[in-house]
C-alpha positions in Angstrom: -30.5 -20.5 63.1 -33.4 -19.4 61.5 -35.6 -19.1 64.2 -33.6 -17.0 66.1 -33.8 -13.9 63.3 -37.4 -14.3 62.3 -39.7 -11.4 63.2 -42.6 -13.4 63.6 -43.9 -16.2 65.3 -43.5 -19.8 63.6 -47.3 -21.2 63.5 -47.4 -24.6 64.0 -50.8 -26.9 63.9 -51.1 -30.1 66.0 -53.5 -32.7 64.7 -55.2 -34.6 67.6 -55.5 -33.9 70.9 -54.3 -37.0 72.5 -52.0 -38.1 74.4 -49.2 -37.7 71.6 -50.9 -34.3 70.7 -51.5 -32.8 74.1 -47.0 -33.8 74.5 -46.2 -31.9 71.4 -48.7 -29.0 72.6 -47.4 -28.8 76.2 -43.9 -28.3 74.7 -44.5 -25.8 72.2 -46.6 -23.7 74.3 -43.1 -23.4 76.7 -41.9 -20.8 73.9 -45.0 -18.6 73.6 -42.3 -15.5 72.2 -41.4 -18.2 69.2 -44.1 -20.3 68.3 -47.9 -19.9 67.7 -49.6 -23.0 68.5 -53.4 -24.5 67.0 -54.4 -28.0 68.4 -57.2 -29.6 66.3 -59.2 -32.3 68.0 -62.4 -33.8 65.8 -64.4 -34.7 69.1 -65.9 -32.4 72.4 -62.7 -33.7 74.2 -59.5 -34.5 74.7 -57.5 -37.7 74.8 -58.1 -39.4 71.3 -58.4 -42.7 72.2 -59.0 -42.6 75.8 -61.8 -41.3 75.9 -64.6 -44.3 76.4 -68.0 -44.6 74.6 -70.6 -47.2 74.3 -71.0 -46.5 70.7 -69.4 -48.0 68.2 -69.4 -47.6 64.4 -70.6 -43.9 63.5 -71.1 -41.4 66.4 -74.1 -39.8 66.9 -73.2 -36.1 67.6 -70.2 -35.7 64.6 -70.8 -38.1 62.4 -67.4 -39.6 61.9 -66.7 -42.9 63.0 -65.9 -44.0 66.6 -62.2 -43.5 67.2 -62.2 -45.3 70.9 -60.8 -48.5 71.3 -61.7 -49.0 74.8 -63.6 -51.0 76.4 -65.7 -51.3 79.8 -63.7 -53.2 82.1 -60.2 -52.0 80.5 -57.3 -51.4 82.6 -54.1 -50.6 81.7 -51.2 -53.2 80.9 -48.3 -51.3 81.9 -48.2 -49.9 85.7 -48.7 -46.1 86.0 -45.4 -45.9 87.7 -44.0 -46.0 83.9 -47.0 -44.4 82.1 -46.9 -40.9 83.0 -45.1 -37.8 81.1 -41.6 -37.4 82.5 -41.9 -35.5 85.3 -45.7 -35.3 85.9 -46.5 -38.9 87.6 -50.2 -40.4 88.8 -52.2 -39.5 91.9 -50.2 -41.8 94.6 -53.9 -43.5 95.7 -54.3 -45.3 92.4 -53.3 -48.8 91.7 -50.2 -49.6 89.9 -52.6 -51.2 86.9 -55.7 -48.3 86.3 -58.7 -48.3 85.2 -58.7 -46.5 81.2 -61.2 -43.8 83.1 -58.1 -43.0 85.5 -56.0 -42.8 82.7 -58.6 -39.8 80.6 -58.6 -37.9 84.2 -54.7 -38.1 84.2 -54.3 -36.4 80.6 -57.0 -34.0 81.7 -55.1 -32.7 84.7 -51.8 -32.6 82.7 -53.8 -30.6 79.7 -55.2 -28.2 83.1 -52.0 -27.8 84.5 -50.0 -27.0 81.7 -52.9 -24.5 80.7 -53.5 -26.1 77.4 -57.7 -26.1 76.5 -56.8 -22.3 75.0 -54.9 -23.9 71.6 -57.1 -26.5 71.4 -60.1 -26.5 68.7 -63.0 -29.0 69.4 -64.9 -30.8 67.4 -62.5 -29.4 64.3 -61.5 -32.3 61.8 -58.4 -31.4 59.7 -60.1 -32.4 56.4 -56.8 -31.4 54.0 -53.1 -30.4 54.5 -51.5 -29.0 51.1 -47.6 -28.0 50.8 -47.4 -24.8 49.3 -44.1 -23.8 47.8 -43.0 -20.6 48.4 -42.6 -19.2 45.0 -46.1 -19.7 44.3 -46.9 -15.9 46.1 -48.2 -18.5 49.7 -49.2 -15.6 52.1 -46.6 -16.5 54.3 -43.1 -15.7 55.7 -41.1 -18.9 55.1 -38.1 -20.7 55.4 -38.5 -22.9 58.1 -36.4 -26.1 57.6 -38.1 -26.4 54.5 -39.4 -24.6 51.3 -43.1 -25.1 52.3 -46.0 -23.9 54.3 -48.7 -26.0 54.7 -52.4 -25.2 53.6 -54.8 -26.7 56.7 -58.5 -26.5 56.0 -60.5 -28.2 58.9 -64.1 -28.3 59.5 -66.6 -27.8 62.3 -68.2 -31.3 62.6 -71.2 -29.9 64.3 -71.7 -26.9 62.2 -69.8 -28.4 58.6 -68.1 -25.3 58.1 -64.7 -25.1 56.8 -61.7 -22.8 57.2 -58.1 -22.9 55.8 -55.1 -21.3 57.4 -51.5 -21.4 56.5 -48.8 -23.2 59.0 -45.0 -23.4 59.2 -45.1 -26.6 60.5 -48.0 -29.5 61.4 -47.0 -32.1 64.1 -49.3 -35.4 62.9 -50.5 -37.0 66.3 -53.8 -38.9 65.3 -53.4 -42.1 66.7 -53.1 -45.2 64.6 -55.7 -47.6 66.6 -59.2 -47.3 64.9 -58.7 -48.1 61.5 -59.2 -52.1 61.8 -56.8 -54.6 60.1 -57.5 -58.1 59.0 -56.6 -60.3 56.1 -58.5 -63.8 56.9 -59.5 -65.4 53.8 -63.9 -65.9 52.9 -64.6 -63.7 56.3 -67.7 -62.6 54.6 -69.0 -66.8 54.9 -69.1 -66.5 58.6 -72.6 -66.2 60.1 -72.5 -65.1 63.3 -71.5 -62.1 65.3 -68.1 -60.8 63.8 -66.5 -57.5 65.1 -62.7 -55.8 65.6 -61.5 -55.3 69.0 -62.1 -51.5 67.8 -66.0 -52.3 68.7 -65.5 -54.7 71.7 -67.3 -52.9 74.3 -68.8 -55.2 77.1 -68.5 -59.1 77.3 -72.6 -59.6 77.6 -73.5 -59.9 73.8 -71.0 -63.1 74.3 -73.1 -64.8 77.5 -72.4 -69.1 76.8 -71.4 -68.1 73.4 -68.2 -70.5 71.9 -65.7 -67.5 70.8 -63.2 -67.6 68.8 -60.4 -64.6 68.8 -58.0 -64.3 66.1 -54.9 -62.5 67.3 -52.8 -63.1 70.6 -51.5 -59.8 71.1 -52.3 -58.3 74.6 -55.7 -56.5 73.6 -56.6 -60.4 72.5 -55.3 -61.5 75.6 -57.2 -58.8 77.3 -60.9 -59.7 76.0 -60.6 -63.5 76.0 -60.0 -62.6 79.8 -63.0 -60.4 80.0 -65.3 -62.6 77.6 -63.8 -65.5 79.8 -67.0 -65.3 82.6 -69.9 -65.4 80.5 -68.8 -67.1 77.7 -69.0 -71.2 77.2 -65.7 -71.2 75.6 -63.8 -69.0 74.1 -60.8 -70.4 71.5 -57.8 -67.9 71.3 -55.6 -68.0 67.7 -52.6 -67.1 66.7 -49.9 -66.8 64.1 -46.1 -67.2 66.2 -45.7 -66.5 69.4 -48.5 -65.8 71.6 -48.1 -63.3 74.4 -49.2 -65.4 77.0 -47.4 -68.6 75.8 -45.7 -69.4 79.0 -49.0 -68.6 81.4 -51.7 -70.5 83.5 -55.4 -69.2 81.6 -58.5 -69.7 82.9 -60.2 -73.3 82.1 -62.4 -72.1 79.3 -59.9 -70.4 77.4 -58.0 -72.6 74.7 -55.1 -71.7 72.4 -55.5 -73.1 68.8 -53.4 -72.8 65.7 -54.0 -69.9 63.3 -57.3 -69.5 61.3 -56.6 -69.7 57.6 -60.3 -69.2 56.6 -64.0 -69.0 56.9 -65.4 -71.9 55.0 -68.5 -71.2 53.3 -70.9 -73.4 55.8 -69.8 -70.5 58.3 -66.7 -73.4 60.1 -63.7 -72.0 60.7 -60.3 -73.7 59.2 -57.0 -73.7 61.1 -54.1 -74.0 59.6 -53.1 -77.4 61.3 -56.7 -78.6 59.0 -58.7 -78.5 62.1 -62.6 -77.0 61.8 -64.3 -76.0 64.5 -68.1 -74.2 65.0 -68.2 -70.5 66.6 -70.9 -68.3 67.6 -69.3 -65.6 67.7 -65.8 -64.3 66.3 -63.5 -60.9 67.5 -60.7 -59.9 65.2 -58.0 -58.8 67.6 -55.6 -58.2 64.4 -53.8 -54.4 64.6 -55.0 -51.8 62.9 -54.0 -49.3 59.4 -52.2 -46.5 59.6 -54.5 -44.1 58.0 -53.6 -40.1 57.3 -56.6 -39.2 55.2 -55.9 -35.7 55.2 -52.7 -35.7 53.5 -52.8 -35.1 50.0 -50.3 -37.0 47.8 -48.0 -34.2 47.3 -47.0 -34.6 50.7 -45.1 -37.0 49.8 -46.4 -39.7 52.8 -46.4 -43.4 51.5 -48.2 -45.8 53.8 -47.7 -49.4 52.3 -48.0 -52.4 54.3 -47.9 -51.1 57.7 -44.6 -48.9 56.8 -45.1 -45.0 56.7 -42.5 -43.5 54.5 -40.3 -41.8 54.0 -39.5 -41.1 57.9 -36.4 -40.1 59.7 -36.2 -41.5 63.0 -39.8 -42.4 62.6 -40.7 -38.8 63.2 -40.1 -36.0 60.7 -40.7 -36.7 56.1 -37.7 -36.8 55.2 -38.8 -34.8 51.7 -40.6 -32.0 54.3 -39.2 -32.3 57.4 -41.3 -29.6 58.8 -44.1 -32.0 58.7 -44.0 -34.2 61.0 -45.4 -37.6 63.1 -46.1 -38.4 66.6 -46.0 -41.9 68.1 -46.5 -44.3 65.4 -44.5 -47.0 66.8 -46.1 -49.6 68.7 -45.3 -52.2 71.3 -44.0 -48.6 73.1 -43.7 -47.4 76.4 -46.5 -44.7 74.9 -45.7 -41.0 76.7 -42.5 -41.9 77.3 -42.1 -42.3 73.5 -44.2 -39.3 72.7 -42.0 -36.9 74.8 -38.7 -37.9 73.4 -40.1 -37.9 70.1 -41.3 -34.3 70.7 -37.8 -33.5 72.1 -36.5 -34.3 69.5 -38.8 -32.0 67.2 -38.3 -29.4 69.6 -34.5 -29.4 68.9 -34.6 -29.1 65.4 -37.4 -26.2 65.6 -35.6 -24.4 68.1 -32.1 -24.4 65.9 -30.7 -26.7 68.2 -29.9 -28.9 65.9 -29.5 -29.4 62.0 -31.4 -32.5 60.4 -29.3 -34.1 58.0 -29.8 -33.5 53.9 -32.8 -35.4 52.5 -31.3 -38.1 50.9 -29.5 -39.0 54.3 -32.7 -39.3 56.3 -34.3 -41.1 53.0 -31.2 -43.5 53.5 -31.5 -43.5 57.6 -34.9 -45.3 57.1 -34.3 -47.6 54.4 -31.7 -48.9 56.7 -33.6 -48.9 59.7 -36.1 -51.2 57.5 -33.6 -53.3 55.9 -32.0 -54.1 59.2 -35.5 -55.2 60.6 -35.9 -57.7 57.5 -32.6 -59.2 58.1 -33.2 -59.7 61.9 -36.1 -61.7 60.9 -38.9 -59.0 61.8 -41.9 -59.1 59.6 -42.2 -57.0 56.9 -45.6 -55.3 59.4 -43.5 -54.3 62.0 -41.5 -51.4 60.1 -42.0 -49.5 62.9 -42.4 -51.8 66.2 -40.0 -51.2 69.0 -40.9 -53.8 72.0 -37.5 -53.9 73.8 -35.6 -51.8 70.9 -37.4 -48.8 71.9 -34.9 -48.2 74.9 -31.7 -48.2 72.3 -33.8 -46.1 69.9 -34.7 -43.3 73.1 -31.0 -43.1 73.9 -30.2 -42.6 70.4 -32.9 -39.8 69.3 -31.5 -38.2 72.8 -27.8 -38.5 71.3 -29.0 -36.8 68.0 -31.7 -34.4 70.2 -29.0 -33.4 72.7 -31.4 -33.7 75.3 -31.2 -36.3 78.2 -32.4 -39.7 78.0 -34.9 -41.9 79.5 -34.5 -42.4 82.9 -32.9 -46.3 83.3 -35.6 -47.4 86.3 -38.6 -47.2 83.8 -37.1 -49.5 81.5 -36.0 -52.2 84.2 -39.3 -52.0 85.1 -41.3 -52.4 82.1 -39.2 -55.4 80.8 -40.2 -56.9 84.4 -43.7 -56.4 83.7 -43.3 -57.7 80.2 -41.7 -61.4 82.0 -44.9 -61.3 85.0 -47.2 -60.9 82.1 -46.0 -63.4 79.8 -46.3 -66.3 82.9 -49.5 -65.1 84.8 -51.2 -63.2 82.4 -54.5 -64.2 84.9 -53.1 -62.3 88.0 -50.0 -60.0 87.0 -52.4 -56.6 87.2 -53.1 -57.4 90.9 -49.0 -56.4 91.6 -48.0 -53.2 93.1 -45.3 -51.1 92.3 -43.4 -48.2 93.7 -40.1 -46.1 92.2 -37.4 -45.7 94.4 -35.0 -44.0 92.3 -34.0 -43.1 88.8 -32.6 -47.0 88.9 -34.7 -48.8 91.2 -38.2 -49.8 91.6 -39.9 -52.2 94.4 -42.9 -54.7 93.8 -45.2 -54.3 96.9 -48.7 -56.5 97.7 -49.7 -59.2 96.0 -53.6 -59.4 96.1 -55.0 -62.2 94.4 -58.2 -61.8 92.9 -58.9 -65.9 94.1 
């Protein structure tokens, strides 16, 4: 391969310094004779979204705008017996179901142990990436996978200075949960409080407050939980089928149809013709994919929800030698990221040979076309709920590596069933791994 008889080291950049980032970093930074690895991170620390604040909108010390999601109270909704890296599990005295503060310490120990703060650069946004062929004189050794290197210029938020450098290869890990999503019609009528879920911190702006929350997914699930013990009532709508649809809620929490509009007296239409009068409203409705940094000649489409053209949801089909972390959702999250960065490591290592262009352009259009023909909206181009264990085994096929161990998805398709029919009580369950098939559920404690 390649690799094998170049002289110098392949330079690859990492943008983000989450959990998807700090995977691709720790795997990388195995072969320090081969590669020479840059993580960029736009804030003081690591773990992207993790990492909680009380602000919300534009932060204070960079600038930029907020990229946490999280709020106060948050606890995971999938047991840390199946969250962890492969082979780097949880301190044994948590709680299956941890707090999000639990979850930052967790990817700080992994980023210590794996000694990985030396490749990272703080507060360094990646402001452009620029494919540079080779026959325009770049100042680079080339000829990895591809017939580009990539111009990176990123900038010191604290300082605003900027620096370019060339890479072989730039692994795309910037999260896709802070650029807010909606598409309710005369939202601008409404008079009241209105936020995303992005900026839902605490539930005491919303004390006796009717709420209404648009979107049933589990962060909606989540809040209207949370808001649930100050607020008078709080009115949870959706389009389909709602997470929870089987499951006991509290008395103050009622499922309505799906909100069509804000009428211009501020009321809020369903689509059943109802109206009813909130104070307050939370849009719990996804988010954008959003790569700001990628000029067009990188050849990245995003259109409705799809990122194209992608093989395997991971490497541009036109360059594969830039590639994306973890932009499925509905994922098993660092389970996903380290088979996805397995995968990348076989194809940088010469393991393996990516098939021609046009294949992988082909590979994705049928992956899509298949979705639409199972009935999956048009959104969810990249969604892999219980398809993601199919989709592991078959990237570990193609990688040559081994896949998923069998007991974590047994158990997170139990978790999915105890969440969809006590959705009140299932983070109070305990769980412990007994093997690479079998897992236990220990104590019960009810929080009644």
């Amino acid at each position: 391969s390649y690799i094998q008889h170049m002289t110098e080291k392949v330079k690859v950049a990492i943008i983000g310094a989450g959990p998807a980032g700090l995977c691709g970093l720790s795997h990388l930074s195995k072969f320090p004779d081969r590669f020479k690895v840059t993580a960029f991170e736009q804030i003081g620390s690591i773990g992207g979204t993790w990492v909680y604040t009380d602000e919300t909108g534009i932060a204070k010390e960079t600038g930029l705008p907020v990229h946490s999601s999280m709020y106060k109270n948050m606890r995971t909704n999938l047991p840390k017996e199946v969250m962890n890296y492969p082979g780097f599990p949880f301190s044994k005295h948590l709680p299956s179901f941890i707090h999000h503060s639990d979850f930052l310490e967790y990817l700080q120990q992994y980023a210590k142990h794996f000694d990985l703060y030396q490749y990272i650069q703080l507060y360094t946004q990646v402001i452009k990436v620029v494919p540079v062929h080779e026959n325009e004189k770049c100042k680079m050794k080339n000829g990895f996978l591809d017939d580009v290197v990539w111009h990176v210029t990123t900038k010191n938020v604290i300082t605003k200075e900027e620096r370019s450098e060339f890479f072989d290869a730039v692994l795309v890990c910037n999260g896709h949960y802070f650029q807010p999503h909606h598409n309710i019609a005369g939202i601008s009528n409404f008079k009241g409080s209105l936020i995303h879920s992005h900026s839902y911190r605490t539930s005491e702006p919303f004390q006796s407050h009717e709420v209404l929350i648009v979107g049933c997914g589990q962060s909606g699930i989540d809040i209207a939980l949370d808001i649930s013990t100050v607020a008078k009532n709080v009115h949870l709508s959706h389009r389909g089928r709602a997470v929870s649809s089987n499951s006991p809620l509290p008395e103050n929490i009622y499922r309505i149809g799906t909100t069509v509009s804000i009428l211009e007296n501020g009321c809020v239409q369903l689509e059943n013709g109802d109206i009813i009068s909130v104070d307050s409203i939370i849009l719990c409705t996804g988010y954008e994919y959003e790569f700001p940094f990628l000029v067009p000649e990188c050849g990245i489409c995003v259109t409705n929800h799809r990122v194209r053209p992608l093989y395997k949801h991971v490497f541009n089909a036109l360059y594969p030698s830039l590639t994306f972390m973890g932009i499925n959702f509905l994922i098993l999250p660092l389970t996903c990221f380290d088979m996805q960065t397995q995968l990348v490591m076989s194809v940088f290592t010469g393991c393996i040979k990516l098939p021609g262009k046009d294949a992988m352009i082909e590979d994705g259009e049928k992956d899509f076309q298949r979705r639409l023909k199972e009935g999956y909206n048009p959104r969810h181009a990249h969604l892999l709920s219980s398809a993601q264990w199919d989709y592991y085994r078959a990237i570990a096929a193609i990688g040559k590596f081994p896949p998923h161990e069998p007991v974590i998805e047994y158990l997170y398709e139990q978790v999915g069933l105890d969440r969809s029919t006590n959705v009140v009580e299932y983070k109070n369950y305990q769980y412990e791994i007994i093997d690479s098939e079998h897992w236990i559920r220990k104590d019960f404690k009810s929080t009644s």
